[in-house]
Each structure stands twice: as C-alpha cells, then as structure tokens.
C-alpha positions in Angstrom: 66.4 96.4 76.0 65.0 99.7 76.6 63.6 102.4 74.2 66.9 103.3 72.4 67.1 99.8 71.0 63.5 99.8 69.7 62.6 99.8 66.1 60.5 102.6 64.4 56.8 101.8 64.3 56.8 98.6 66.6 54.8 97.9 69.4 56.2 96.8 72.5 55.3 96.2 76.1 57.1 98.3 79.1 58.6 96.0 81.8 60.4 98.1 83.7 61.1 102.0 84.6 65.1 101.3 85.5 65.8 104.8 87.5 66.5 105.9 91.1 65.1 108.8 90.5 61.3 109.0 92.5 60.6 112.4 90.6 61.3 110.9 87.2 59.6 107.7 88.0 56.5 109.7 88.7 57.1 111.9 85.9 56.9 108.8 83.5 53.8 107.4 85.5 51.6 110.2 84.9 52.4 110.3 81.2 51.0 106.5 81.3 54.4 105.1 81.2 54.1 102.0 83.4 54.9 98.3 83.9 51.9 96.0 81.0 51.3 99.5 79.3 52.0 99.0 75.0 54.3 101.9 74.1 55.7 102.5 70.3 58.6 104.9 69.0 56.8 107.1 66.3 60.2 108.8 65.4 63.8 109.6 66.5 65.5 113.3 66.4 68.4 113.8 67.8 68.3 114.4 71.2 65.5 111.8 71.8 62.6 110.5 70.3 58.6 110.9 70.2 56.9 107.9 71.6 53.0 107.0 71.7 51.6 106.1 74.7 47.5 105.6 75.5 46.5 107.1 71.9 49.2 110.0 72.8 52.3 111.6 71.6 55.5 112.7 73.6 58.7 113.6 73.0 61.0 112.3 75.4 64.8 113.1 75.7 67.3 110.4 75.6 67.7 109.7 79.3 64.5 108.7 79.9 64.0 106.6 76.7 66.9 105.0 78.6 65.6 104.3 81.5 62.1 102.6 80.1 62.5 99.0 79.5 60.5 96.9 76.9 
C-alpha cells in the first residue's frame, strides 16, 4: 500500500521508500520521510497530495506519494 491508497486524516507508519532513484530517495530522506517515521495525508489535489511529516507540511506530486510505502 503506498500513499495513494491512504485515507484522509490517518496516521500511518512508512515501511518502505520503493524507487531506484538515489536522488529521490535522498530527496524524501531529508524531508524526514524514512523507514518507522508516522506520516498522515492532510489533503489530495490533483496532481498530488499534502502530507505531514515531523509536525510539517509538504506537498508532494503523485510519483513520489507512489513510491512511499505504509
């Protein structure tokens, strides 16, 4: 299941960053997205979505709310 799948408001745990991509997998590690860390989906627009993470907001686009796993 990865962040597409998640429900508005929910708190879940990150498993997994699923990409071969070293740049985007630090990308995503320097906004605190990492393996343990709680993450929630505050809202969806329409070319991604705007997550919380570490008593932060971002807004991510779709590909890389694909490629976090919870």
């Amino acid at each position: 299941m990865n962040l597409m799948d998640a429900n508005l408001g929910e708190e879940y745990m990150i498993k997994d960053i699923v990409t071969d991509d070293e740049e985007l997998n630090s990308f995503l590690f320097s906004l605190g997205c990492y393996s343990g860390e709680p993450i929630t989906v505050v809202s969806r627009k329409k070319r991604g979505c705007v997550i919380s993470v570490k008593d932060a907001r971002y807004n991510i686009d779709n590909d890389l709310a694909q490629a976090i796993s919870i």
